[in-house]
C-alpha positions in Angstrom: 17.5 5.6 2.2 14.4 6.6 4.6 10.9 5.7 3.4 7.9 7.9 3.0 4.0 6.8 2.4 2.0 9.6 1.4 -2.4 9.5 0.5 -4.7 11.2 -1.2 -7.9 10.5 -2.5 -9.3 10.7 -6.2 -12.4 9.8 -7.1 -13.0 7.5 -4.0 -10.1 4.9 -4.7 -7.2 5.7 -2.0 -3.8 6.4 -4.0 -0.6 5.4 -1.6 2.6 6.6 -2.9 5.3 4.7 -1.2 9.0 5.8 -1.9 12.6 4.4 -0.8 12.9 0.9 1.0 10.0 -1.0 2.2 11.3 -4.0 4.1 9.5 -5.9 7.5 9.7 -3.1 10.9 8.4 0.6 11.0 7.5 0.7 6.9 5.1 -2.5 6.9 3.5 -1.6 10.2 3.0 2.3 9.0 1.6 0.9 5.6 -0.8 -1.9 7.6 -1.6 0.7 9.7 -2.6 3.9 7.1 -5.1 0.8 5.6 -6.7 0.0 9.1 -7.6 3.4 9.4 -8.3 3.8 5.9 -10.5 0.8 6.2 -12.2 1.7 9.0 -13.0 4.6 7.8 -15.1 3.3 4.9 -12.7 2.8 2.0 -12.0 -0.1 0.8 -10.8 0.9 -3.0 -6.9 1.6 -3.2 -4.1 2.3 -5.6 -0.3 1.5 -4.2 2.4 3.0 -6.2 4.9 1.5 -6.2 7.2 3.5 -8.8 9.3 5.1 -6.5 9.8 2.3 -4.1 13.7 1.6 -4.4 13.1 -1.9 -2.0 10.1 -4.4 -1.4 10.9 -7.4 0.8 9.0 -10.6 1.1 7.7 -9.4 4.6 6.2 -6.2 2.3 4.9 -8.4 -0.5 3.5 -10.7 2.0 1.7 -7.7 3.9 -0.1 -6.3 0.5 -1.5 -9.7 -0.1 -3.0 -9.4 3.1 -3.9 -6.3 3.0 -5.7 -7.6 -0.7 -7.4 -10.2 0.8 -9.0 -8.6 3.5 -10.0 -5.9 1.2 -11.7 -8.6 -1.4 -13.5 -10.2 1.7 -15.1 -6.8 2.4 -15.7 -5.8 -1.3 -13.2 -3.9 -1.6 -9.9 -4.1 -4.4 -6.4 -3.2 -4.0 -4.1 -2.6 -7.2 -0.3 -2.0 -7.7 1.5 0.6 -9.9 4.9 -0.6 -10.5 7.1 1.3 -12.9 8.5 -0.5 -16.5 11.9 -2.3 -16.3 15.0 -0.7 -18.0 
């Protein structure tokens, strides 16, 4: 299954919708990526849902507590939406 990252903004917090599998290569460097320009462009609140992401590795986990801890050093706050277990 392909991945897909898709923004949008609401109310000035950033919403990423990821979906499929989200493992270390091309999905962690587009994600890292979106949030550099995002950044850099003055936002520094964001929302990552999660719910249909089919695959996180440890590379991708490792990556959004980066990505939180660089935002939290700027001001800024990241926060996950996961979906409920079965």
């Amino acid at each position: 299954m392909a991945f897909s990252l898709n923004t949008r903004k609401d109310k000035g917090v950033v919403i990423i919708e990821l979906s499929g599998k989200f493992t270390v290569g091309e999905p962690v460097l587009q994600l890292r990526t979106t949030i550099d320009r995002l950044i850099k462009e003055g936002d520094l609140k964001f929302i990552v849902n999660l719910e249909n992401a089919s695959l996180l590795d440890s590379g991708t986990l490792g990556e959004l507590v980066s990505i939180l801890t660089s935002l939290r050093a700027r001001g800024g706050d990241l926060k996950l939406i996961t979906r409920p277990r079965d």
